[in-house]
C-alpha positions in Angstrom: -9.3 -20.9 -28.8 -9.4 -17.0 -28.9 -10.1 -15.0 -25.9 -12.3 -12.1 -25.9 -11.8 -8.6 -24.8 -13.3 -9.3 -21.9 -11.7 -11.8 -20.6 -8.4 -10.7 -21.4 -9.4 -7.6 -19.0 -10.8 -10.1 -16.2 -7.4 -11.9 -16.0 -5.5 -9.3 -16.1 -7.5 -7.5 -13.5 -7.2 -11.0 -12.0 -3.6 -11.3 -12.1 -2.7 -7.9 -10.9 -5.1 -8.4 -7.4 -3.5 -11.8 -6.9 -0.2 -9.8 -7.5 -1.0 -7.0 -5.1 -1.8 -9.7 -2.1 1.2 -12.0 -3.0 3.9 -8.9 -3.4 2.9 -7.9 -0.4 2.9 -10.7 1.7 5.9 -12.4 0.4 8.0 -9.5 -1.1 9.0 -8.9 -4.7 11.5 -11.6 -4.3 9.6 -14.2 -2.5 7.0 -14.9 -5.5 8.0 -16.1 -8.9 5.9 -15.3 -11.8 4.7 -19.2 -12.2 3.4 -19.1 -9.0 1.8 -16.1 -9.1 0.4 -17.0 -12.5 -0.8 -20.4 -10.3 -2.4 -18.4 -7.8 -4.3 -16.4 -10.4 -5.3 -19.4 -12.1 -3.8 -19.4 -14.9 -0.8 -20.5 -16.8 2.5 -19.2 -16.9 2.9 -19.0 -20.4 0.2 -16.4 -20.2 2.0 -13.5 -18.5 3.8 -11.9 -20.8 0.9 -11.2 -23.0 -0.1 -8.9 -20.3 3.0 -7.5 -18.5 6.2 -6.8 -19.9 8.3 -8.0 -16.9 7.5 -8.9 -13.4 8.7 -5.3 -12.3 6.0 -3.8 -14.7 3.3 -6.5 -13.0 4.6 -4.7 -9.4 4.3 -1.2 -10.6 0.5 -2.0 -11.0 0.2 -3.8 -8.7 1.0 -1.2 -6.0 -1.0 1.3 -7.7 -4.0 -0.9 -7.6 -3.5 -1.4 -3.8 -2.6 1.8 -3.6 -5.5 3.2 -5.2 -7.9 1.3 -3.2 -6.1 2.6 0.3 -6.6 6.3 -1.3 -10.2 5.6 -2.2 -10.9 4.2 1.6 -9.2 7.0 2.7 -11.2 9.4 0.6 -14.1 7.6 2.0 -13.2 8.7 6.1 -12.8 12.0 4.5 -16.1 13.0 3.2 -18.0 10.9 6.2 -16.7 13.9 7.8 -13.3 15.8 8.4 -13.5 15.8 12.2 -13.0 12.1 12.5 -11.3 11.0 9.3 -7.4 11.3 10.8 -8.7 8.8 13.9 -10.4 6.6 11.3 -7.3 6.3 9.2 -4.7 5.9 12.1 -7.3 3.5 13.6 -7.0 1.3 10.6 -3.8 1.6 9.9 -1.7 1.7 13.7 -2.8 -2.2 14.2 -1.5 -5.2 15.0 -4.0 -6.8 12.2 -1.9 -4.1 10.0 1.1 -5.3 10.9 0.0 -9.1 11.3 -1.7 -9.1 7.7 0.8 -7.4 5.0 -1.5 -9.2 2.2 -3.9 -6.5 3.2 -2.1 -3.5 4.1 -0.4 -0.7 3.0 2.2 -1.7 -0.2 4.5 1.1 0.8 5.1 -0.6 4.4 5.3 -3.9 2.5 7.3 -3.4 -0.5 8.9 0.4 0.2 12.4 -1.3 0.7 12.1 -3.9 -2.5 10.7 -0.8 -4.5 13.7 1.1 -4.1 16.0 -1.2 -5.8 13.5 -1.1 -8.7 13.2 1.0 -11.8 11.5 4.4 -12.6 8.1 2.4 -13.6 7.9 0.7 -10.0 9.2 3.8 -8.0 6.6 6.1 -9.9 3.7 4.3 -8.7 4.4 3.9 -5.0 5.7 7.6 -5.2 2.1 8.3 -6.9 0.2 6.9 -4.3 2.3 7.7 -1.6 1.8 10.9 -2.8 -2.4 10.5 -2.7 -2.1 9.4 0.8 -0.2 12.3 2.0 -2.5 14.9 0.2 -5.2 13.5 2.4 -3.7 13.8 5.4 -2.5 17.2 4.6 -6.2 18.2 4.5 -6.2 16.8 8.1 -3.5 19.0 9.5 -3.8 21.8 11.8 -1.7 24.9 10.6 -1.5 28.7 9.0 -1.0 27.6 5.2 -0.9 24.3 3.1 3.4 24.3 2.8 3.0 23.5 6.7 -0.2 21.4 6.7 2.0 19.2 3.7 4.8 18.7 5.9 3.0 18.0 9.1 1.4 15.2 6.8 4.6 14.1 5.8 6.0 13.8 9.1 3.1 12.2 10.3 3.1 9.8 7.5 6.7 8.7 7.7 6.3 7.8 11.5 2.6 6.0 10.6 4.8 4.0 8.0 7.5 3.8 10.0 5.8 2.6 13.0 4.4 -0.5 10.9 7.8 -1.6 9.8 9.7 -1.3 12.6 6.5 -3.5 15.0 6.6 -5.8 11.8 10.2 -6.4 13.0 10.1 -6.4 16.4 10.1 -9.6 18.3 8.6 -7.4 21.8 5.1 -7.7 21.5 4.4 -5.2 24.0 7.1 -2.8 22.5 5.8 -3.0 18.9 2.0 -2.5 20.6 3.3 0.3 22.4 4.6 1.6 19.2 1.9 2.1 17.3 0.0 3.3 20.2 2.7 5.9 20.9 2.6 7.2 16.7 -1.3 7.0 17.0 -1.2 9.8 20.2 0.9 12.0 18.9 -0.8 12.2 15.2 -2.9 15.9 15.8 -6.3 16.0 17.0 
């Protein structure tokens, strides 16, 4: 039986959000293609008529999850300027961050498994990465935009940095005190 359009679009689009969850929560290593096809609801036999390898499923995969993080983002930024950097580090210093990878951020998730990857993969965390950090720039106190871009790097790196490292932790209170301690000294 033929597929339509349509459908072919729904489970891809389908496949690419189970993707973005499972990546994340179980690394590009822990999740096979049949079982990611499984959780998608569909057969295995079925991927490669969408995605060339499961590398190319990852690199859209991150830039969907990606994507919706810059468009949430986006949102704290035109509800107003004066409280989007303590929106965004509100939502993203957390234990429920660091508790729910599924959910979070793919760079904290899959920045170390995306390295060892090709261009494809490393393009679209590097594109997104790169969203994130062009809204936090906007955020930044300073004379010109060269310094407002690399206080939002800096500040960046230690929000993603912070997540990582209370992800590993096995001190509760340290890896609370963590992101608390990243969250104080973001600007503002």
């Amino acid at each position: 039986m033929k597929v339509s359009r349509e459908q072919v679009a729904l489970n891809r689009e389908r496949i690419v959000e189970t993707a973005a969850k499972l990546f994340r929560e179980k690394g590009y290593d822990g999740i096979g293609v049949a079982d990611l096809m499984k959780s998608a609801g569909l057969t295995h036999g079925g991927f490669y008529g969408h995605f060339a390898s499961k590398e190319d499923l990852l690199a859209e995969a991150a830039a969907h999850a990606l994507n919706k993080s810059v468009e949430r983002w986006q949102g704290y930024l035109a509800a107003g300027r004066d409280t989007a950097l303590e929106k965004i580090s509100d939502s993203y210093l957390t234990r429920q961050h660091c508790d729910h990878p599924e959910k979070g951020c793919p760079v904290t998730a899959l920045g170390a498994d995306i390295s060892r990857l090709g261009p494809k993969a490393r393009r679209s965390l590097t594109e997104g990465a790169s969203a994130q950090v062009d809204i936090l720039a906007q955020l930044m106190p300073g004379e010109d935009d060269a310094e407002r871009r690399k206080q939002a790097l800096a500040n960046y790196a230690a929000m993603v940095g912070a997540i990582v490292l209370a992800r590993a932790l096995d001190d509760e209170a340290m890896a609370v005190d963590l992101l608390q301690a990243v969250k104080d000294a973001l600007p503002g």
